[in-house]
matplotlib code that plots the C-alpha trace (Angstrom):
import matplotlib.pyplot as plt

x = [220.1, 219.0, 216.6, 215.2, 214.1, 212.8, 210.6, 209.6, 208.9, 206.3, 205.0, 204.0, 202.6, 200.3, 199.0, 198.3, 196.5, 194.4, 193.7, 192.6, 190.7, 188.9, 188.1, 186.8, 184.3, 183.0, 182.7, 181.4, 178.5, 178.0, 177.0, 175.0, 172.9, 172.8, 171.2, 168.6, 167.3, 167.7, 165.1, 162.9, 162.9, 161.7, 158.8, 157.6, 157.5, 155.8, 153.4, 152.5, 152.2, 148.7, 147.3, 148.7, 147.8, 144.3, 144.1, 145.4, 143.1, 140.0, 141.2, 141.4, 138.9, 138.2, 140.4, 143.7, 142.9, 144.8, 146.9, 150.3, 152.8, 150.6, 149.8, 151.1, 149.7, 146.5, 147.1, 143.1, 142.2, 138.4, 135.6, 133.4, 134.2, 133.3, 130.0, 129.4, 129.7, 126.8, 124.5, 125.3, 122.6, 125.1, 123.6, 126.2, 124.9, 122.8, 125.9, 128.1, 125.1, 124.9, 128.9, 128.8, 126.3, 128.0, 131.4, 130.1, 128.3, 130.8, 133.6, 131.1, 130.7, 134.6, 135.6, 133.0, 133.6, 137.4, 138.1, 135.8, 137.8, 141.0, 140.6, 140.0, 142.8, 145.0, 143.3, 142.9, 146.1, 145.4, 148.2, 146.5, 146.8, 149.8, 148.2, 145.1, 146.8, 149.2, 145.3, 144.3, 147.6, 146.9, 143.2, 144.6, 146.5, 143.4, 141.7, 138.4, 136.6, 136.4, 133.6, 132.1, 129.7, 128.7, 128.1, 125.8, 123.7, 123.1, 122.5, 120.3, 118.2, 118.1, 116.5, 119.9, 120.9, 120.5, 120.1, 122.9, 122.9, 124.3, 127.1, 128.0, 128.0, 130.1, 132.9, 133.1, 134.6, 137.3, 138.2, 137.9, 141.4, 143.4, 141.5, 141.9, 145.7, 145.8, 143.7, 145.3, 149.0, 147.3, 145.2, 149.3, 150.5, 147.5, 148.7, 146.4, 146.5, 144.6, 141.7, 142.3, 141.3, 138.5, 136.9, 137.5, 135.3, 132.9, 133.4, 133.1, 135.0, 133.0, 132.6, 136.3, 136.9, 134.5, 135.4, 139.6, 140.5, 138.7, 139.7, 143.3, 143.8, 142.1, 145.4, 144.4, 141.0, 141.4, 143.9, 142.2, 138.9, 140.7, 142.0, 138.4, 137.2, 139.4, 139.0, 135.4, 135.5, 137.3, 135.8, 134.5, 133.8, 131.1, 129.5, 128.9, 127.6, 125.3, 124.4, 122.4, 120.0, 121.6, 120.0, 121.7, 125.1, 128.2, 130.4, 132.9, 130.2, 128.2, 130.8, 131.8, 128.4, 127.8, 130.5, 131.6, 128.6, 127.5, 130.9, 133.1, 134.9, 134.0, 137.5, 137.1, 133.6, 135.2, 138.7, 136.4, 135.0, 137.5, 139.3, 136.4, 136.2, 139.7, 139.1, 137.5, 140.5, 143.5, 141.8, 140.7, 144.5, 145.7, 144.5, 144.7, 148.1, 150.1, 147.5, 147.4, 151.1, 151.7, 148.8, 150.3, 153.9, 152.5, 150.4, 153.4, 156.1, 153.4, 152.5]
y = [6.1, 9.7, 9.7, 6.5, 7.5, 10.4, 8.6, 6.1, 9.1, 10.4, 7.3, 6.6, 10.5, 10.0, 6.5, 8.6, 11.1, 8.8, 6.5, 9.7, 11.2, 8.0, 7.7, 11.5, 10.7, 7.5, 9.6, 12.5, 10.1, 8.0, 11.4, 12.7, 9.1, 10.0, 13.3, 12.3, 9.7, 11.7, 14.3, 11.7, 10.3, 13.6, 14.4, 10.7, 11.8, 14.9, 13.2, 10.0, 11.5, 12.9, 9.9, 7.8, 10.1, 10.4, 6.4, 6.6, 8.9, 7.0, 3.9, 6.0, 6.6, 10.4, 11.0, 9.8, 12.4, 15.3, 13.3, 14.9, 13.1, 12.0, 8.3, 7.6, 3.9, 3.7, 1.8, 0.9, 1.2, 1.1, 0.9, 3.2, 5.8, 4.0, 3.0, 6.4, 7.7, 5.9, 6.4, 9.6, 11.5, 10.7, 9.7, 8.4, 6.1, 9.7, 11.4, 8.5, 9.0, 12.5, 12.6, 9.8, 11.4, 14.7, 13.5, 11.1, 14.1, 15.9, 13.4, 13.2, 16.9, 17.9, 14.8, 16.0, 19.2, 19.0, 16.3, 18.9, 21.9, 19.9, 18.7, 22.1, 23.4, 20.3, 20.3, 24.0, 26.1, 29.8, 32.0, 32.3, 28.6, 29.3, 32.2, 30.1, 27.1, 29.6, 31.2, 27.7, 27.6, 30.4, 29.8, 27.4, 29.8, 31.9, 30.8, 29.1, 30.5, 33.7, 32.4, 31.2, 34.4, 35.3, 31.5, 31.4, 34.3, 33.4, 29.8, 31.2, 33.3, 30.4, 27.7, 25.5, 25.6, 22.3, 20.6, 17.8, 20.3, 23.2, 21.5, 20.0, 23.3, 24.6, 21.8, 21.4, 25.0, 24.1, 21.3, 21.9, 24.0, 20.4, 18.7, 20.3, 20.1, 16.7, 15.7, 18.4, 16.6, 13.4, 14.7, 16.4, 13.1, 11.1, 11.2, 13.3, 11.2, 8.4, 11.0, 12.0, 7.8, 8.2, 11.5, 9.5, 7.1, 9.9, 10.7, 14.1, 16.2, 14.6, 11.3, 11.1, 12.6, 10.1, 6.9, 7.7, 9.8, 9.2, 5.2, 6.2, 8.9, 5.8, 6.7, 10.6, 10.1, 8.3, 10.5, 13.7, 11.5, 10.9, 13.9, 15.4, 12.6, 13.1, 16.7, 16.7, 13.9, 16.1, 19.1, 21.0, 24.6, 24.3, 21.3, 22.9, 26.4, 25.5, 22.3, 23.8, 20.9, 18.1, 15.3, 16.9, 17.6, 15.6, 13.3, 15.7, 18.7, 15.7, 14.8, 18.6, 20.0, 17.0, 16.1, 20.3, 21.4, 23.2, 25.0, 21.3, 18.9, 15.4, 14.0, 10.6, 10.3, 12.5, 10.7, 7.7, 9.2, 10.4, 6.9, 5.7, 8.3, 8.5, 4.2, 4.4, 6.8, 4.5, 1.8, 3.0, 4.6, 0.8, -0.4, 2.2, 4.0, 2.5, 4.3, 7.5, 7.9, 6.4, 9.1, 12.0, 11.2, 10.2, 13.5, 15.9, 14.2, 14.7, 17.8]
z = [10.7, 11.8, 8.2, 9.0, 12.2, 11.3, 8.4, 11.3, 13.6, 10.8, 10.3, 13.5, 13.9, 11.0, 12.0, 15.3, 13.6, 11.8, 15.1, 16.9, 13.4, 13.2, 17.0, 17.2, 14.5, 16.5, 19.8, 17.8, 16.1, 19.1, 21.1, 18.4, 18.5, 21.8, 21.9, 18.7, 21.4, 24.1, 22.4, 20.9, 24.7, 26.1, 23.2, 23.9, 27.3, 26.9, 24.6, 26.2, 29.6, 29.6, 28.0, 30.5, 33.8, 31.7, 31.8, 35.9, 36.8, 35.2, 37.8, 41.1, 43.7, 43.9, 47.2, 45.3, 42.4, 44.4, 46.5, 47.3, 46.2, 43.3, 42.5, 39.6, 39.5, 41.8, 44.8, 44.9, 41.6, 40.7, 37.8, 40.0, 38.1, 34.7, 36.2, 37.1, 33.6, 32.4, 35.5, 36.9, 33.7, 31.0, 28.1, 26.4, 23.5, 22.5, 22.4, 20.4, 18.1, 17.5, 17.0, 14.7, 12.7, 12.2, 11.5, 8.9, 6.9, 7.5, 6.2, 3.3, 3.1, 2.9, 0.4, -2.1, -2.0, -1.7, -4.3, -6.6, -5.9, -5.5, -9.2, -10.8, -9.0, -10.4, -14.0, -14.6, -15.4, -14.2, -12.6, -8.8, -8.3, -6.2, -3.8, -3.4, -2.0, 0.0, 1.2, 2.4, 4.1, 5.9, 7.4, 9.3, 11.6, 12.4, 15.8, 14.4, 17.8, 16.0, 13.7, 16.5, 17.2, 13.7, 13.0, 16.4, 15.1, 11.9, 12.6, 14.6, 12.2, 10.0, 12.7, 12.6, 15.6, 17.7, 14.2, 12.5, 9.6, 11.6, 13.4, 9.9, 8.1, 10.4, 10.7, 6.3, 6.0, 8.8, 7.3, 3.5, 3.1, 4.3, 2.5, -0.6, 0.0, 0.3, -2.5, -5.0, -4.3, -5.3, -8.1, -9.7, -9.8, -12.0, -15.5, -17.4, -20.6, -18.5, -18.1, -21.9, -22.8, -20.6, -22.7, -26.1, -24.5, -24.3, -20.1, -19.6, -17.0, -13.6, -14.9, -15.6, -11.9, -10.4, -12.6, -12.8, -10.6, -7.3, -7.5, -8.2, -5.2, -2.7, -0.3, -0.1, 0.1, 2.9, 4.4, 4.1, 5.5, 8.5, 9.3, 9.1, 11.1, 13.9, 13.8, 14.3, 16.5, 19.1, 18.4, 21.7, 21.0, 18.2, 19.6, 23.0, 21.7, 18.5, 20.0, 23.3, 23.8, 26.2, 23.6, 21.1, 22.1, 21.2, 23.1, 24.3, 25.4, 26.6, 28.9, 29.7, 30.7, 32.8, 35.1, 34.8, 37.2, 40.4, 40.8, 40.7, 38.5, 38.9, 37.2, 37.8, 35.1, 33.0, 32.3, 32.0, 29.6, 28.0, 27.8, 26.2, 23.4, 22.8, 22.0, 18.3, 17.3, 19.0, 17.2, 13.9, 14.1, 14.6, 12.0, 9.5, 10.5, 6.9, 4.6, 6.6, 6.1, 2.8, 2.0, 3.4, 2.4, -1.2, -1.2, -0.3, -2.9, -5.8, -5.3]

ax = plt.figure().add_subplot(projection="3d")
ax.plot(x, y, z, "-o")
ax.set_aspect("equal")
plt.show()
């Protein structure tokens, strides 16, 4: 009798053990669920909350900007400060124009030259492939504002200052090393023997690039277009210095050097403004969101 309650006894123990094994792994997962979304709650927060007091702030009348406690929601809200954006010597429409004009050249600018340099870095075996991607790695992390002076002097010297060409010449080089990472990862992945057909068709080395290889990489092309687009969409430094003439500044310096005057911020015109040129990328990001991160995921697995 004493033996069988013993083996019960240890029975019973064990199926305790498990009960209470099982039960700290539930607790254990459900508080590490828990904290993931606990974090992801706080970036969203810390991410979403200057849009949204950017978007408030474009609603209230100029009072309720500093009001203490602040208004979170406007209690008046109002389009006076959108009306003043185009009337108070914003020339907006000049400014949409000049921007679009310099990121297109230079979205055309970066993809021609990156896809080219890209390719030969793909196609072309030598042993300081590996340091030269590292290099492009490593101009990101220098502050681009110290080209700034030497670009302003020699664009100067050479008459390209206030020009579409200046601006342009300046944003490819920031752009380029990204670029060029993107598109190498997609170039890796493109079976070379599909490149080999085309030279027994008698393609040589850009005709193959342009008519197999540029339709193929369609997903990094237009990931690495974007990324320039956005960057020098939202570009401030250059555009205010090299562009000096108010016809021919872009939207953001536009919007600076006009409602940033005679010792005062007018916030209310400017976080209209900056509503409205924040629209084009929320909606081109929309609607193209699927093949920017099928491009970048696709372009970091392959290379």
């Amino acid at each position: 009798m004493q033996q069988a309650r013993d083996i019960s006894t240890g029975i019973s123990a064990d199926i305790a053990g498990l009960i209470k094994t099982v039960l700290d792994r539930r607790i254990r997962k459900v508080i590490g669920t828990a904290a993931i979304f606990a974090g992801v709650a706080v970036l969203l927060i810390m991410v979403l909350f200057p849009i949204l007091w950017m978007v408030s702030t474009s609603f209230k009348v100029e009072e309720a900007t500093f009001n203490m406690p602040p208004e979170w929601i406007p209690r008046a809200p109002t389009l006076e400060n959108y009306k003043s954006f185009f009337t108070s010597g914003s020339m907006f429409l000049t400014w949409v124009k000049n921007s679009t004009i310099v990121c297109a050249a230079t979205v055309f600018a970066a993809l021609t030259f990156g896809s080219m340099a890209a390719y030969a870095l793909s196609r072309y075996n030598f042993r300081w492939t590996g340091p030269v991607m590292l290099f492009f790695v490593f101009t990101q992390m220098i502050p681009f504002t110290l080209l700034l002076l030497p670009e302003y002097v020699l664009f100067s010297k050479l008459k390209l200052l206030n020009t579409y060409l200046g601006l342009t010449l300046a944003y490819t080089p920031i752009a380029l090393p990204l670029t060029i990472w993107i598109l190498k990862g997609f170039f890796d992945g493109i079976p070379r023997e599909l490149e080999e057909a085309a030279y027994v068709d008698g393609c040589g080395r850009v005709r193959a690039l342009i008519s197999v290889v540029l339709p193929l990489s369609g997903p990094g092309l237009l990931s690495a277009g974007i990324y320039v687009l956005l960057m020098a969409w939202q570009e401030f430094i250059f555009g205010l210095t090299l562009m000096g003439r108010p016809e021919m500044r872009t939207l953001i310096a536009g919007m600076y050097m006009t409602f940033h005057a005679d010792l005062r911020v007018y916030y209310g015109p400017m976080m209209a403004g900056a509503v409205l040129m924040s629209l084009p990328v929320v909606i081109a990001y929309i609607f193209l969101q699927r093949y920017l991160i099928q491009g970048l995921m696709a372009g970091a697995l392959k290379g």
